[in-house]
N, C-alpha and C positions, 0 to 999 in steps of 0.2 A: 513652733518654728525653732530649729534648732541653732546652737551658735557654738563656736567654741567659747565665748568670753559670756558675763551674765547678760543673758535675753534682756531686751529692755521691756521696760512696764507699759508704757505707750508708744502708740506709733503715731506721727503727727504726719496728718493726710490734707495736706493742700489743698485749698478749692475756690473758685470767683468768688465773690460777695451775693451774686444775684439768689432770689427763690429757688431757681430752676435747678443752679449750680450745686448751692446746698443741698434740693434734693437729690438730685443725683449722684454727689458725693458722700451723702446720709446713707444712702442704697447702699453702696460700694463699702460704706466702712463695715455696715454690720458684715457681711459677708467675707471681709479681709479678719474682723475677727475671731470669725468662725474657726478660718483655715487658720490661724496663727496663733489661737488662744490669747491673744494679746489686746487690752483696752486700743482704742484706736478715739483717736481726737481731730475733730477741724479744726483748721488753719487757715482763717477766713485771709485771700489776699485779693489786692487790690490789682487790674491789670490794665495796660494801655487803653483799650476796647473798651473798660468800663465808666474810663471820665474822659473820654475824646467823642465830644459832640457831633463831629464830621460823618459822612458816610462812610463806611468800610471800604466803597469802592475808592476813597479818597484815601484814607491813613491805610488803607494795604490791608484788605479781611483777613489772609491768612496769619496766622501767629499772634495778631494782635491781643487775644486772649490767654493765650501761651507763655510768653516769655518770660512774665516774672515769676511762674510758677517754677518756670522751666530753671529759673535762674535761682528760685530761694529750695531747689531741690540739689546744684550742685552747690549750693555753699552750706548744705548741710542743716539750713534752718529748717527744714519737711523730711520725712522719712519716703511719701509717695505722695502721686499726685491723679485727681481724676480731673479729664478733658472731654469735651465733646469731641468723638473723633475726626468729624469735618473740620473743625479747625486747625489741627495738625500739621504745620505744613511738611511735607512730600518728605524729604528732605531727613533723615538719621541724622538727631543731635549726636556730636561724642560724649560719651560719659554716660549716657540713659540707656534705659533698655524698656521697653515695649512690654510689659511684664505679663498684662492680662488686654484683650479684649471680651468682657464678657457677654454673654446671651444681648443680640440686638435687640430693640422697642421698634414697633412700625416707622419704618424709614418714611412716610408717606407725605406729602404736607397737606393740609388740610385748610377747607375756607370756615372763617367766620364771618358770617352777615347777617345783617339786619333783617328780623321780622324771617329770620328763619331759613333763608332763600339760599338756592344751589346755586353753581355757579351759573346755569344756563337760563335760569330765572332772573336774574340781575339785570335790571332796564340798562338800554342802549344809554351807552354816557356814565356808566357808573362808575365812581370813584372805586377804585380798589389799591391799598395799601400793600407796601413791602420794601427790604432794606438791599432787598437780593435781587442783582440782575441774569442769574439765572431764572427765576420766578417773573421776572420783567421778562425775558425772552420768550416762554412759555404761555403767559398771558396774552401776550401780544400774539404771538403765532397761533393760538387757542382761536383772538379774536377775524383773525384774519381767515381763519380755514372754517368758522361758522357764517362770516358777516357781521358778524357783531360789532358796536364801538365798545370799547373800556378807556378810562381815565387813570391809566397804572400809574398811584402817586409814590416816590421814594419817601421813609419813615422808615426810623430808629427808637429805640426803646426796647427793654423790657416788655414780658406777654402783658401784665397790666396796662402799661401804657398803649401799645398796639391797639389790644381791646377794647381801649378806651374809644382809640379814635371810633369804633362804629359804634359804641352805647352812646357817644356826645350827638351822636350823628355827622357828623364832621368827613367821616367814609363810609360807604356802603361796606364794605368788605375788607378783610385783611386776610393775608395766606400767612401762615405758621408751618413750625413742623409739627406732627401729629404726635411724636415721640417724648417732646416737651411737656401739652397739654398733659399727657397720661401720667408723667413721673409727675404734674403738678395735680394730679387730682381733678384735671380743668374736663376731662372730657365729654362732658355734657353742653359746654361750649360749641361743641363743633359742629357747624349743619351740612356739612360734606367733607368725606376723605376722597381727594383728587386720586381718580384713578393713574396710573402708571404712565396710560397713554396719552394722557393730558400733561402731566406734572412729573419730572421725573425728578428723583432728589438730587441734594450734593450730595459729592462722592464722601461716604461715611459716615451720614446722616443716621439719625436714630441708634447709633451705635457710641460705645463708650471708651476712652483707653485711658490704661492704668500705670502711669511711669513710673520709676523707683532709679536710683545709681545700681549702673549697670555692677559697680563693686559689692554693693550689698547683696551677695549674692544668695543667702538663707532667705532674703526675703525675694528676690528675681523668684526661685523655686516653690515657694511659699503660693506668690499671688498666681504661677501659672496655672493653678488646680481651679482659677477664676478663670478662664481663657477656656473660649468657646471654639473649637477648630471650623465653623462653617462660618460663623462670622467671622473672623482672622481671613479667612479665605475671601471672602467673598468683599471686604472690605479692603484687602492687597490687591484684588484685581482692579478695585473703581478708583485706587490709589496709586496703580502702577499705571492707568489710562492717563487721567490727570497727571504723573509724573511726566509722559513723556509728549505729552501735546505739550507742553512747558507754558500751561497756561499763566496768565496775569490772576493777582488775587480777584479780582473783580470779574474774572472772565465767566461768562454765562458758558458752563457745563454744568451738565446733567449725568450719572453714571448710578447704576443699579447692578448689583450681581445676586444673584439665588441659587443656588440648587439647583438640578436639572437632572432629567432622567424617572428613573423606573428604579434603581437603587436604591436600598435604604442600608446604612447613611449613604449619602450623596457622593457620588465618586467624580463629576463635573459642575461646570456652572454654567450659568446663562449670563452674562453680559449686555447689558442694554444701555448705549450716552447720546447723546445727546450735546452738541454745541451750537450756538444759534448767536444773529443779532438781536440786540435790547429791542430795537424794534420787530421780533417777528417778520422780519419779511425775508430773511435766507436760514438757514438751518441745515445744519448734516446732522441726520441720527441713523444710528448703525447698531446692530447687535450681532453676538459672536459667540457660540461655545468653546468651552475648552476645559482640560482638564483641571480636579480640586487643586492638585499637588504641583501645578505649577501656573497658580492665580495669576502672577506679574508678569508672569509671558502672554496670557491671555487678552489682560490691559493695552500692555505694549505694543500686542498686534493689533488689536484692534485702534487705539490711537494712532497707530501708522496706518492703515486704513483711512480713517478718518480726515488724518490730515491731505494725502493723496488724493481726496476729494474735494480739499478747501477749505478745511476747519481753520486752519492756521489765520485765514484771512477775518475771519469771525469773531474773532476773540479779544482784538485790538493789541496797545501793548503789553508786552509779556513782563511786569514791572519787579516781579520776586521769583 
């Protein structure tokens, strides 16, 4: 990485306190040192989300994760920062720049239960754990379009603690993301990856982003050689959907983009969301092609779509 003044010797890379976080930011540094020749260091920080006991649907899921990283990157205490990019919110801080999205992890969420069991093996009544009323909506609409009961209980924690709850036996089941488990090593954990049509993710799920000051611009050009152009893509469209439903952080969407076509590489995408109540009993889901090169138009239509049909009513208030 080039500079006009002396290169610096380390780059200090921001990251949660959690396992996950760590890993994921472990990933992200070897590979920032790659492209930069440059030692690269954690910067374990501590964020709202991490010591607020409450539900996320309560202290506001989006950014809670975010901010102080967000905040000790413009005062200069970090050089860059990695995020899970579902937690993002919508929204262009000023002063940051977006620098790398790299190569996605299975966006998919996955169940764990007890004694091995899929989801469709779970006796009627089963406790099933999760923090997400997206995943609350989806179960519930799951259960209602089989017949089935489930007992969908809200839970916070760490993938330790989660897990916990069904080795205590305390719950039958708990849903995760699939994307987590794997950067933890966990995936032999898992006794089913929900298919698409069951579970759809958050928008920019199993995907990762990589901030920096948008002024440090040797390093902006540095990390972009990290940046995957079909995940950037395909993670602006589930971003631009979600931007303009102006949903609440708690609001149960669902959004997925891929590749689409006969192409290679990929010249469009496939768009598929999903909006619903925590109870399953109403839901709009819509999917939409549209071109790679202009992803946020794609989102946009199709959330206008979506809401033209009622989404808006599904979502409750719209709080961030």
């Amino acid at each position: 990485m080039s500079s006009s003044t002396e290169p610096a010797r380390v780059l200090r890379l921001g990251t949660r306190r959690s396992a996950l976080a760590k890993a994921q930011s472990g990933a992200v540094a070897d590979l920032v040192a790659k492209v930069t020749g440059t030692t690269v260091e954690l910067v374990e920080i501590t964020t709202y989300g991490d010591t607020s006991k409450e539900a996320l649907a309560q202290i506001g899921g989006t950014g809670v994760f975010v901010s102080a990283l967000r905040d000790a990157l413009l005062a200069g205490r970090i050089d860059l920062a990695v995020h899970s990019l579902k937690d993002l919110p919508t929204a262009a801080p000023r002063g940051l720049a977006l620098a790398a999205v790299p190569p996605r992890e299975d966006p998919r969420d996955v169940l764990v239960a007890r004694d091995g069991l899929r989801l469709a093996e779970l006796p009627d009544g089963a406790r099933v754990g999760t923090g997400s009323p997206r995943r609350m909506a989806q179960l519930n609409a799951w259960a209602l379009r089989t017949g089935r009961r489930l007992d969908v209980v809200p839970i916070r924690g760490n993938v330790d603690t989660r897990v916990g709850f069904v080795r205590s036996g305390e719950l039958d089941a708990v849903v995760l993301a699939h994307a987590g488990l794997l950067r933890l090593g966990r995936a032999e954990e898992v006794t089913e990856v929900l298919p698409f049509d069951t579970m759809l993710p958050a928008p920019g799920q199993g995907a990762l982003a990589v901030e920096c000051s948008a002024s440090h611009a040797d390093l902006v050009t540095a990390l972009a050689e990290l940046d995957d152009p079909l995940t950037r893509a395909a993670v602006t469209a589930e971003r631009s959907l979600l931007a303009a439903l102006e949903a609440g952080c708690s609001a149960p969407v669902g959004a997925h983009a891929v590749g689409w076509g006969d192409e290679l590489p990929a010249t469009e995408l496939r768009l598929a969301a999903f909006v619903g109540r925590p109870d399953g009993a109403a839901m709009v889901q819509l999917s939409a092609t549209g071109s790679l090169d202009d992803a946020s138009a794609l989102g946009r239509d199709l959330a206008a779509e979506m809401l033209a049909q009622g989404a808006a009513g599904l979502m409750g208030e719209r709080d961030c």
